[in-house]
matplotlib code that plots the C-alpha trace (Angstrom):
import matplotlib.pyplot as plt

x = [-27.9, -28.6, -25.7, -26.5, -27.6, -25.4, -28.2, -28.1, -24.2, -24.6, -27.0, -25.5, -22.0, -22.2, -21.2, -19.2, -17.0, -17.9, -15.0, -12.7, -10.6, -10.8, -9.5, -6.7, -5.3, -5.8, -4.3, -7.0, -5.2, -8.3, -11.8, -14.7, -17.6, -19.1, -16.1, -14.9, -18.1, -17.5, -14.1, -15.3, -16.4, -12.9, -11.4, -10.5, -11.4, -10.0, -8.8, -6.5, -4.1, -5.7, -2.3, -1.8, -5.4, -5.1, -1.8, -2.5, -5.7, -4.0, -1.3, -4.1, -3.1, -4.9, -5.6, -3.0, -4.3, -3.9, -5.7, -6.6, -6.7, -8.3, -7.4, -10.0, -9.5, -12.1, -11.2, -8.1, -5.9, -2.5, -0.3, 3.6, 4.4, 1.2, 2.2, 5.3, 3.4, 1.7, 4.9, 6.9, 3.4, 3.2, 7.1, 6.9, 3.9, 2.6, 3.2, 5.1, 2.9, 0.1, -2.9, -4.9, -9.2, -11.6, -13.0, -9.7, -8.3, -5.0, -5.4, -2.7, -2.6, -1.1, -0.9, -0.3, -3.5, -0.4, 0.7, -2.9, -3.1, 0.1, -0.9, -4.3, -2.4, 0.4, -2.0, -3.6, -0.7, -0.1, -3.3, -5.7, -8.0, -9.7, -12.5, -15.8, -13.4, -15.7, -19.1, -22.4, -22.1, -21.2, -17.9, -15.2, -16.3, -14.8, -14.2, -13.0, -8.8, -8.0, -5.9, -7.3, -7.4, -10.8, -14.4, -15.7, -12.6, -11.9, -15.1, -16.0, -12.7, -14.0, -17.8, -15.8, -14.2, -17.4, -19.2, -16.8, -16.9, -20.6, -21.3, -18.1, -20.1, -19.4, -19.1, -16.0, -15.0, -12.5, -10.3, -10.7, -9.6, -6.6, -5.9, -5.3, -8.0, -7.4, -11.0, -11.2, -13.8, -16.0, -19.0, -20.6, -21.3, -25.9, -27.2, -25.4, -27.4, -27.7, -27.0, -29.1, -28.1, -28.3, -26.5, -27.4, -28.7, -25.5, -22.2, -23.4, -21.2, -20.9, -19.1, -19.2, -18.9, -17.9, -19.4, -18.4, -15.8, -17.2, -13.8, -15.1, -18.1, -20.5, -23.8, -22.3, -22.6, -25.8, -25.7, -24.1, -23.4, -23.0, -21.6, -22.8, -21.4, -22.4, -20.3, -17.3, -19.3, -20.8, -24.3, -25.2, -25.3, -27.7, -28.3, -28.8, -29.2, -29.7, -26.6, -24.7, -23.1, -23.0, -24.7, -25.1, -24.6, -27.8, -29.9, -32.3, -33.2, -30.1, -28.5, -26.5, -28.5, -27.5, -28.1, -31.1, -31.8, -33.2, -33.6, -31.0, -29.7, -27.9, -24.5, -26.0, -27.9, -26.0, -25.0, -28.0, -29.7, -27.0, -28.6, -32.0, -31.3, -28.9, -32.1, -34.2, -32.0, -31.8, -35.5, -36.8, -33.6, -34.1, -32.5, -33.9, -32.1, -28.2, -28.8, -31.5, -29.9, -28.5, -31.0, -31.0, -33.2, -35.2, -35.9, -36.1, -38.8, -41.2, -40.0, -37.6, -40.9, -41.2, -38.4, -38.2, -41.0, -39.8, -36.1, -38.3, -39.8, -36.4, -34.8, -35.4, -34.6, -35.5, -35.4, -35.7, -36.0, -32.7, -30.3, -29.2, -25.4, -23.4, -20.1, -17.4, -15.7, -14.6, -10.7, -8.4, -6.5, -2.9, 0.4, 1.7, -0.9, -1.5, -3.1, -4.2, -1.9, 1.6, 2.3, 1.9, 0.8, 1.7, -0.8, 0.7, -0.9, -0.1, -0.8, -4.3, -3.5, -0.5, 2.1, 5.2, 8.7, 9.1, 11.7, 10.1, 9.0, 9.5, 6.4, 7.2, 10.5, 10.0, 7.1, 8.5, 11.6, 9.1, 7.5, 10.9, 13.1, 10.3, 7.4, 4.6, 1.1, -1.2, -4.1, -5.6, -8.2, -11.2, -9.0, -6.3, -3.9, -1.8, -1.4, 1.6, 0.3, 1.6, 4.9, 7.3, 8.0, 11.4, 11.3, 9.5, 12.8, 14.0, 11.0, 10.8, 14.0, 13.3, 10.4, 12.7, 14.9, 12.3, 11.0, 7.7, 5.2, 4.4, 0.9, 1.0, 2.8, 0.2, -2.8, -5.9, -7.8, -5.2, -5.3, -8.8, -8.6, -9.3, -9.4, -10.0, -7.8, -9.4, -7.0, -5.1, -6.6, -10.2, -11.9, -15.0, -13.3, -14.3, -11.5, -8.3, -8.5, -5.4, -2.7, -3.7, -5.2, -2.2, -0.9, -5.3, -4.4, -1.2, -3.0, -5.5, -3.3, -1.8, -5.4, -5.7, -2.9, -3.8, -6.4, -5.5, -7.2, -4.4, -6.3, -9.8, -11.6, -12.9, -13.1, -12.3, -12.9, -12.4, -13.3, -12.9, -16.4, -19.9, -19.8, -18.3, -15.6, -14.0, -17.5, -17.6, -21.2, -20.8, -18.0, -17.9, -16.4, -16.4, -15.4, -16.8, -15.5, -17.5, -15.2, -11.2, -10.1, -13.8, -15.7, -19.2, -18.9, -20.5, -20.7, -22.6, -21.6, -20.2, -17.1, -19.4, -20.3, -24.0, -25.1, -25.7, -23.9, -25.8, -24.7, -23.6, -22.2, -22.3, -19.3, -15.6, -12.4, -9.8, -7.4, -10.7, -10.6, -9.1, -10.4, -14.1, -12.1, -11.5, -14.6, -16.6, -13.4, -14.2, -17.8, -17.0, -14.7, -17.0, -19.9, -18.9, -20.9, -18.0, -15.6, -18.2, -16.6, -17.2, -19.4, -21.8, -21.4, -22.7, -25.7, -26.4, -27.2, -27.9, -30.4, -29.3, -33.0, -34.3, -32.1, -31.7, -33.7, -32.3, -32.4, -29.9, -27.5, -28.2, -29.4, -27.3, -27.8, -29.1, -31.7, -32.8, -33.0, -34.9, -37.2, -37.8, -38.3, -40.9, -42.4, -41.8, -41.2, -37.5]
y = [-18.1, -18.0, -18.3, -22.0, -21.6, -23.2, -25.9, -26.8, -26.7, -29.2, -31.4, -32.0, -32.4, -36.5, -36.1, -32.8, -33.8, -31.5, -31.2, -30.4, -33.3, -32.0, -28.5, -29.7, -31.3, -28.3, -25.4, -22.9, -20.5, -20.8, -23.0, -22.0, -20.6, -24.1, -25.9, -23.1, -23.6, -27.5, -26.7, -25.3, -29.2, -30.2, -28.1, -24.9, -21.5, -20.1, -16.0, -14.2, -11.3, -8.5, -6.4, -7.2, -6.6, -3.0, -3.3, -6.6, -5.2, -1.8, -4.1, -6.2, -9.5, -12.1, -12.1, -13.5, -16.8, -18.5, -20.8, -21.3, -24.6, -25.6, -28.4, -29.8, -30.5, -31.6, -30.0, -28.4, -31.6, -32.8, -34.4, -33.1, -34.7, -33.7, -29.9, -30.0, -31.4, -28.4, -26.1, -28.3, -28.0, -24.2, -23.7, -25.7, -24.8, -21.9, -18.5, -19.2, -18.8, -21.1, -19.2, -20.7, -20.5, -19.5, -22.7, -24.5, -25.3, -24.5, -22.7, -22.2, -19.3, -18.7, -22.2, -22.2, -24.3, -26.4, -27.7, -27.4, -31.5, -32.0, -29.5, -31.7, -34.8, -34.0, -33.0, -36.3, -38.3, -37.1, -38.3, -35.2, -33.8, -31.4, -33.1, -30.7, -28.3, -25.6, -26.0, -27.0, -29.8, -29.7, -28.1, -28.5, -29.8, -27.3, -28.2, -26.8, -27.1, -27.1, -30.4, -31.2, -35.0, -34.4, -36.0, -33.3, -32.0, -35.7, -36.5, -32.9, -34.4, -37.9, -36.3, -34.2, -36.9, -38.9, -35.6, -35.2, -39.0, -38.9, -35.8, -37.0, -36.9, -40.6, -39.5, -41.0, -38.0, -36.6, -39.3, -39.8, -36.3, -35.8, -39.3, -40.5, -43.0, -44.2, -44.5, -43.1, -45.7, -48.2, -46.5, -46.0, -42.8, -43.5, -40.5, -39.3, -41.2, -37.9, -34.9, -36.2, -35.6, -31.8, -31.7, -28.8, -25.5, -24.2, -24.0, -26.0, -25.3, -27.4, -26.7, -27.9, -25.9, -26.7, -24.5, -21.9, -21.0, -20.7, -20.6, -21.7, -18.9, -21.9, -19.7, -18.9, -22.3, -23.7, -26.4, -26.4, -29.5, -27.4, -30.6, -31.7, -33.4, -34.7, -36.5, -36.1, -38.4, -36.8, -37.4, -35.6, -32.1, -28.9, -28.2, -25.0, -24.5, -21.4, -19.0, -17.8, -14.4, -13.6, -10.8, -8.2, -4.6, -2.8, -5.4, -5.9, -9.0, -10.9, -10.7, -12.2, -14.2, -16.3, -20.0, -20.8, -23.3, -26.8, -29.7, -31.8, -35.5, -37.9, -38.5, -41.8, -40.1, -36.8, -38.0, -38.9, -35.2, -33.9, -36.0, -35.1, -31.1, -31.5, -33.4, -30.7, -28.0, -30.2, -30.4, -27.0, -24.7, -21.6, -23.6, -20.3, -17.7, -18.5, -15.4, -16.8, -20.5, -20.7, -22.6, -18.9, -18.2, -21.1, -20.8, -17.3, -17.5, -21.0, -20.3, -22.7, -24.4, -25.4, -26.4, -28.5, -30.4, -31.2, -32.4, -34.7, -36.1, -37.4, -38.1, -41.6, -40.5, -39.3, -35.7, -33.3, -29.3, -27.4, -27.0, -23.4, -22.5, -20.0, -18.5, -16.5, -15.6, -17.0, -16.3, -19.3, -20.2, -19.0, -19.6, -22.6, -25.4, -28.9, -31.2, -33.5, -36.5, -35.0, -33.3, -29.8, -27.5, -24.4, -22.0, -19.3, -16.1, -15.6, -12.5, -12.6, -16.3, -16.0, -18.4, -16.6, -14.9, -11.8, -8.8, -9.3, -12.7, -16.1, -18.1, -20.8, -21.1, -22.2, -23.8, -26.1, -26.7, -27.5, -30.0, -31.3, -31.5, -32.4, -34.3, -32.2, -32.4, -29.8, -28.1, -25.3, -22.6, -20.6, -17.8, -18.5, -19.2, -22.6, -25.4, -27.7, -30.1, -33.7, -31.8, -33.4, -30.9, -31.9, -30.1, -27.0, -25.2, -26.3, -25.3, -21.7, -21.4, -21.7, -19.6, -17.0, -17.5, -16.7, -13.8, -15.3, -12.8, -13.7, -13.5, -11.8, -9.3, -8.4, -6.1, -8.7, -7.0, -8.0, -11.6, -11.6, -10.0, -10.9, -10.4, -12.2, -12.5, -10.3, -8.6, -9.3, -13.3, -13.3, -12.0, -11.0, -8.5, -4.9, -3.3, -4.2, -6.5, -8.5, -6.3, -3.2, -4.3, -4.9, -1.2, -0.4, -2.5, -0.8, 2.6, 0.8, -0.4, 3.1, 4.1, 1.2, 1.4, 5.5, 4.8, 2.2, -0.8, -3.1, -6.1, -5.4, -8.1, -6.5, -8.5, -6.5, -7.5, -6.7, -7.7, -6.7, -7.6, -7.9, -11.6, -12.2, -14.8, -13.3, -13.5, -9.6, -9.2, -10.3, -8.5, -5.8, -3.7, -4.6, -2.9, -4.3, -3.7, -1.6, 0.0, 0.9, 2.2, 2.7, 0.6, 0.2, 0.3, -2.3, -2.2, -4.4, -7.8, -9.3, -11.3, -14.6, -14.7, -14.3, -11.0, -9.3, -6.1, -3.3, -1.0, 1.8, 4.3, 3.8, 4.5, 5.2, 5.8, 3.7, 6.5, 7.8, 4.1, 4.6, 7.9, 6.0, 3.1, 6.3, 8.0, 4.1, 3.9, 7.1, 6.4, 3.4, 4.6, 7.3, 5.5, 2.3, 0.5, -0.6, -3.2, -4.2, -5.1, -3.0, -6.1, -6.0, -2.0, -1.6, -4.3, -2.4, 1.3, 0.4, -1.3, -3.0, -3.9, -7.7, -10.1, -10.8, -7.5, -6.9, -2.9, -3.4, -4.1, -1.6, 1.1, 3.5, 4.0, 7.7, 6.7, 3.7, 5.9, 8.6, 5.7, 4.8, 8.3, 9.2, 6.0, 6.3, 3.6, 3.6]
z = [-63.5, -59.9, -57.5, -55.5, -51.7, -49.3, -48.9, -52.4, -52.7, -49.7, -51.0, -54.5, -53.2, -52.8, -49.5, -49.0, -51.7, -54.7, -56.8, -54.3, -55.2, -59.1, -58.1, -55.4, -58.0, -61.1, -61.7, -60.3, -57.7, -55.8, -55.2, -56.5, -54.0, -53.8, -53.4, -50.6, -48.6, -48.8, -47.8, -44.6, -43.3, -43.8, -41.5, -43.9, -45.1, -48.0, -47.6, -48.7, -47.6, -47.5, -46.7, -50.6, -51.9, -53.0, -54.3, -56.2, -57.9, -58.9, -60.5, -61.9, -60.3, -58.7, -54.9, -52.3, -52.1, -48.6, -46.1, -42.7, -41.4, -38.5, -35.9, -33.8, -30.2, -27.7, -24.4, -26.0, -25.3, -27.0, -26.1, -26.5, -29.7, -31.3, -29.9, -31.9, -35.4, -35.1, -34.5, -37.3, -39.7, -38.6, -39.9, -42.8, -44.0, -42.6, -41.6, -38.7, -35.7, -34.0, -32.9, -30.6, -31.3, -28.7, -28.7, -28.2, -30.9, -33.6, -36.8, -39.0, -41.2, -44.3, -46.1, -50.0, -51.8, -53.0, -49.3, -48.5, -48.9, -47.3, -44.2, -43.5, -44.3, -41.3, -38.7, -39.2, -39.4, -35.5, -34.1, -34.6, -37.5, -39.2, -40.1, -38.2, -37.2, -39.5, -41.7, -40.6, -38.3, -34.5, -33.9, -31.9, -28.2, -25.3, -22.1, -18.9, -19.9, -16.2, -15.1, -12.0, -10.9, -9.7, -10.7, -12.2, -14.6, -15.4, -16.7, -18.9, -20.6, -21.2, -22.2, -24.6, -26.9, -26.1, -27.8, -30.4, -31.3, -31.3, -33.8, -36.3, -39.9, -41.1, -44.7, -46.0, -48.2, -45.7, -46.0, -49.8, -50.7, -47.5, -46.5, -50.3, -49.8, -46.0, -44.3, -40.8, -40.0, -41.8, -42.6, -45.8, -47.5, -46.8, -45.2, -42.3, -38.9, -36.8, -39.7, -42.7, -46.3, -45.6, -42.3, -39.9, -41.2, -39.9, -37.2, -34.2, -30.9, -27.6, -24.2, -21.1, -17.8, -14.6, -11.7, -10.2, -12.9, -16.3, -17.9, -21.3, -21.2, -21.0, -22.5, -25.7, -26.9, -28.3, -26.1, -22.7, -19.9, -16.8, -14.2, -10.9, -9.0, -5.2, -2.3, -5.7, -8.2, -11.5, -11.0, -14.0, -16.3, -16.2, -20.0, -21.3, -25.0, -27.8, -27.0, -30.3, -30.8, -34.3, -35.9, -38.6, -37.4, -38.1, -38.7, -36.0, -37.1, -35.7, -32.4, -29.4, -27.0, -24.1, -23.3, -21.8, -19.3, -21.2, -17.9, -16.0, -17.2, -15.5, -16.7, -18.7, -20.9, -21.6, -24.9, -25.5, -24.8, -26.8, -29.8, -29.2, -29.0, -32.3, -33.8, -33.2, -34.7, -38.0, -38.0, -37.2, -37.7, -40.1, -43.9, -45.5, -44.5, -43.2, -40.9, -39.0, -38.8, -35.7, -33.0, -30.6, -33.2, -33.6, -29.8, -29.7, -32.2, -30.8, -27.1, -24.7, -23.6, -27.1, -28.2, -24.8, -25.9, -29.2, -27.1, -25.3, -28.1, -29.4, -26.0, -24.7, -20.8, -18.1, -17.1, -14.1, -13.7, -14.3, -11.2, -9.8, -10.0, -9.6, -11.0, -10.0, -13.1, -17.0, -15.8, -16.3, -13.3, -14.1, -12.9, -11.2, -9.4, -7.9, -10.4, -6.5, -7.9, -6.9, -10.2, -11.0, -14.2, -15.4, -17.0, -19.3, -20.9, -24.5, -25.5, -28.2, -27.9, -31.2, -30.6, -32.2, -31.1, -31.1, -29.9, -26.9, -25.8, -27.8, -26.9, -29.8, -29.0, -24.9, -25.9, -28.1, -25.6, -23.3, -25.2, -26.8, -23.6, -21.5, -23.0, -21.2, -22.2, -23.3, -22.7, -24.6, -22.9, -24.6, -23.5, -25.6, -23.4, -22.7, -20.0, -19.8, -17.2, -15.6, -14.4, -11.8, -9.1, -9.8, -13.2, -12.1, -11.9, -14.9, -16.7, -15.3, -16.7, -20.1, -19.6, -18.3, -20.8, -23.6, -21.6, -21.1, -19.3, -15.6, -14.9, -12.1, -13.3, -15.6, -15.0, -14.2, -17.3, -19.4, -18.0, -19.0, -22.5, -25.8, -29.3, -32.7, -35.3, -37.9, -40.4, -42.9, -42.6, -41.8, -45.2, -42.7, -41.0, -41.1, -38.7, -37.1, -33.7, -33.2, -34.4, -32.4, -29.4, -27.4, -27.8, -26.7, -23.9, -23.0, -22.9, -20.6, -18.4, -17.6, -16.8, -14.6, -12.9, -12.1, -10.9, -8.6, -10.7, -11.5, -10.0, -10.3, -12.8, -15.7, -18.9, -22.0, -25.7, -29.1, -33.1, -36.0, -36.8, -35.6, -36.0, -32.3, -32.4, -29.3, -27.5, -27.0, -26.7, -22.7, -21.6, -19.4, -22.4, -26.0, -29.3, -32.4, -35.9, -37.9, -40.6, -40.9, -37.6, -36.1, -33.6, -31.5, -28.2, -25.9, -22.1, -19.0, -19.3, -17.0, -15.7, -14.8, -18.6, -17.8, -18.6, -22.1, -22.8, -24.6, -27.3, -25.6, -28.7, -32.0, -33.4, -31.5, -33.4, -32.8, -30.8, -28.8, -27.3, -24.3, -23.4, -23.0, -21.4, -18.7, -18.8, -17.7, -14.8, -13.3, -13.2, -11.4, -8.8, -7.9, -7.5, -7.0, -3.8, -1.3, -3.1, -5.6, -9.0, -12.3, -13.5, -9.9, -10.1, -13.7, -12.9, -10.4, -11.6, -15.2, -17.4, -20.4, -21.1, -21.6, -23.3, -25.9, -26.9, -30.4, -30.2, -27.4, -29.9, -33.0, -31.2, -29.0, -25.2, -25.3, -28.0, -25.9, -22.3, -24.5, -25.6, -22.0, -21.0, -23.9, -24.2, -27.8, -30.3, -31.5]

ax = plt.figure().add_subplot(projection="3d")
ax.plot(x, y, z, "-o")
ax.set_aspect("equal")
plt.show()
């Protein structure tokens, strides 16, 4: 008998409940595959350790059974007793450590299926769920984290809970299975009002961006709000839709592409071109083939002109031509700030965005001083890094001592590639991943910064990523340099994105070992610095005297540099 499709697990599960209930409360060490791709719209993924695999299957025991469970935040916001649920949740139930998501949110990793009831229960219980947080619906909304009192930070906070309120499925299963019962709201379990009875054909992201710093990479999402904002009023959003970096290495057929610009709204009726471009993704999206779901497809196949038509259709407002604008960089702003209301916040790097003590630094520990003694608010960045924000300048010497204290890393006494790394969690969690990312690339970065600092480079901008897999959850396809997970210790190399966010890389070799990592990190750094134009930055330098081809152009990302110049020379297909 034929395994089920995800679109049939979906529409025989009477509303994303399946047995999931049934198996929470058996004896099963794990769900069953249709049961773990329900799981996903609650907020979880089942995985396993993968330290433990080979053992375990030589000693002919089950896998390590664990979970990930995912909290969703719009805009990253908690406030400081919803910060320690998390840390108390993490301790109890979990592994230990809080690892903030590149779309803003918490996962905690290594919860038993036993406390896996109690886990969502607790997060709930403080205010926030889980509910969206995965599966094929819109995902968690992100928003520019900064606290500034201003019109335009203000307001991509209030569109994100507006968003996220919006695109909550209305089934009441969620609260059946975790809540014992309690309803979230009054709906009734009829087909869902914007998703249908089969939801979307898959993972649906939002973000919204706030010129010139596109601090939450505003065209990876498939729809982005990209503010304006005259004589300090909102007027209204530039929408760009169809980015999405996930792909299969060597398979031409899928690839990373960039948002493209849609129109411009009014502030009145974003919410309601957020509708009609998730109404159009239900309609047309790829439900054949998972691979080609995601609407950069869609549009990459009918054409933005197309699929602006059929937005039109379903949007009940007016529209106007997409606005220019410009960036400067997807950094966060770090250190301490003004918020322009006479408090201050602090932004803090956390190294590959894990919340844990070490020998080193104790992140959890001041953190949770900080929200303990203190009651500060806080923000999480697509950067994975933290803001504690509404701080009286009374405090701010109180509160850099615990950070001293715990040996938390000054920003500015960090490299600025460092600032502006990244890297997905991969091994031993995510059952996707192909190599290490996490674990090993803070001792890359180390070897980096050496290279930096020789040559002089400590503060130039260039944005460095890594996973352990082509499917891009540390958005590495626009960075200046990427490695992507191919196999145990080996990676492709990517180079010529940029540090705006709005330039595709290209594959640029094949296949790198691990330890040969930072000798092409050095071999890129003396090309710059020798042919570098004036103070241009590696991301204006490399734009400049190469060609990553038109994007998205799949071969730039399955076929090598060498063999795509060749091409060009010989006018030969590849």
């Amino acid at each position: 008998m034929a395994a089920k499709s995800v679109e049939e697990i979906k529409a025989q599960s009477h509303a994303l409940r399946g047995r999931i209930q049934d198996c929470l409360l058996g004896k099963e060490s794990h769900f069953a595959e249709e049961e773990y791709q329900l799981l996903k719209f609650h907020g979880t993924y089942q995985q396993d350790d993968r330290d433990q695999r080979a053992l375990r299957k030589k000693q002919d025991l089950d896998k390590a059974w664990i979970f990930m469970v995912r909290s969703k935040l719009p805009g990253g916001a908690l406030s400081a007793q919803q910060y320690l649920a998390h840390d108390r949740i993490a301790g109890d139930l979990g592994n230990g450590t809080l690892r903030i998501t590149t779309r803003q949110g918490f996962q905690l990793h290594g919860v038993l299926k036993g406390e896996l009831q109690e886990c969502i229960r607790r997060i709930n219980e403080s205010g926030i769920t889980t509910w969206g947080a995965c599966g094929d619906v819109v995902r968690n909304t992100t928003a520019p984290p900064t606290p500034f009192k201003d019109a335009a930070h203000q307001d991509a906070q209030r569109l994100a809970k507006e968003l996220s309120d919006t695109f909550l499925a209305k089934t009441t299963a969620y609260a059946q299975i975790w809540l014992n019962g309690e309803r979230l709201n009054q709906e009734t379990d009829n087909a869902e009002p914007i998703y249908g009875k089969l939801y979307l054909p898959r993972k649906f992201k939002i973000g919204i961006a706030i010129p010139p710093r596109n601090d939450i990479d505003i065209y990876t999402n498939d729809l982005g709000f990209i503010s304006n904002v005259e004589n300090g009023v909102v007027r209204g959003y530039t929408v760009v839709a169809g980015g999405g970096f996930g792909m299969s290495h060597g398979q031409t057929e899928t690839f990373p592409a960039l948002a493209k610009p849609l129109f411009y709204v009014a502030r009145e009726h974003a919410i309601s071109a957020a509708v009609a471009v998730v109404g159009a993704q239900r309609d047309f999206g790829n439900r054949n083939d998972r691979k080609r779901a995601r609407l950069k497809y869609l549009i990459d196949e009918r054409g933005i002109d197309w699929f602006r038509q059929e937005v039109v259709k379903r949007l009940d407002a007016p529209y106007q031509a997409a606005k220019e604008v410009h960036w400067d960089t997807v950094s966060d702003v770090f250190g301490w700030q003004e918020q322009g209301d006479g408090k201050l916040f602090c932004v803090l790097w956390i190294e590959e965005g894990r919340i844990k003590d070490t020998e080193g630094p104790k992140w959890r520990g001041a953190f949770r001083t900080m929200a303990e003694e203190f009651g500060l608010p806080v923000r999480l960045t697509t950067n994975c890094n933290i803001i504690f924000h509404d701080i009286d300048p009374a405090l701010k010497e109180k509160v850099t001592k615990v950070l001293t204290a715990n040996r938390i890393p000054k920003p500015e006494d960090l490299t600025e590639t460092r600032r502006l790394a990244q890297a997905c969690v991969a091994l031993p969690t995510c059952g996707l991943a192909l190599a290490e990312s996490e674990r090993v690339f803070h001792l890359v970065l180390d070897k980096i910064d050496d290279i930096l600092k020789e040559f002089g480079l400590s503060e130039e901008p260039i944005l460095i990523r890594m996973t352990g897999c082509p499917n891009g959850c540390a958005r590495p396809y626009n960075a200046d340099i990427a490695f992507v997970g191919r196999m145990p210790g080996k990676y492709a190399l990517y180079v010529g994105g940029s540090v705006t966010g709005e330039r595709l890389a290209g594959l640029q070799e094949k296949t790198v070992t691990l330890e040969e990592i930072p000798a092409r990190v050095r071999q890129l750094l003396e090309e710059f610095i020798q042919n570098r134009d004036g103070h241009e930055n590696f991301s204006d330098y490399w734009g400049r005297t190469h060609v990553n081809g038109p994007a998205p152009k799949p071969e730039q990302f399955h076929v090598e540099l060498a063999q795509r110049e060749n091409k060009n020379l010989v006018g030969a297909e590849v």
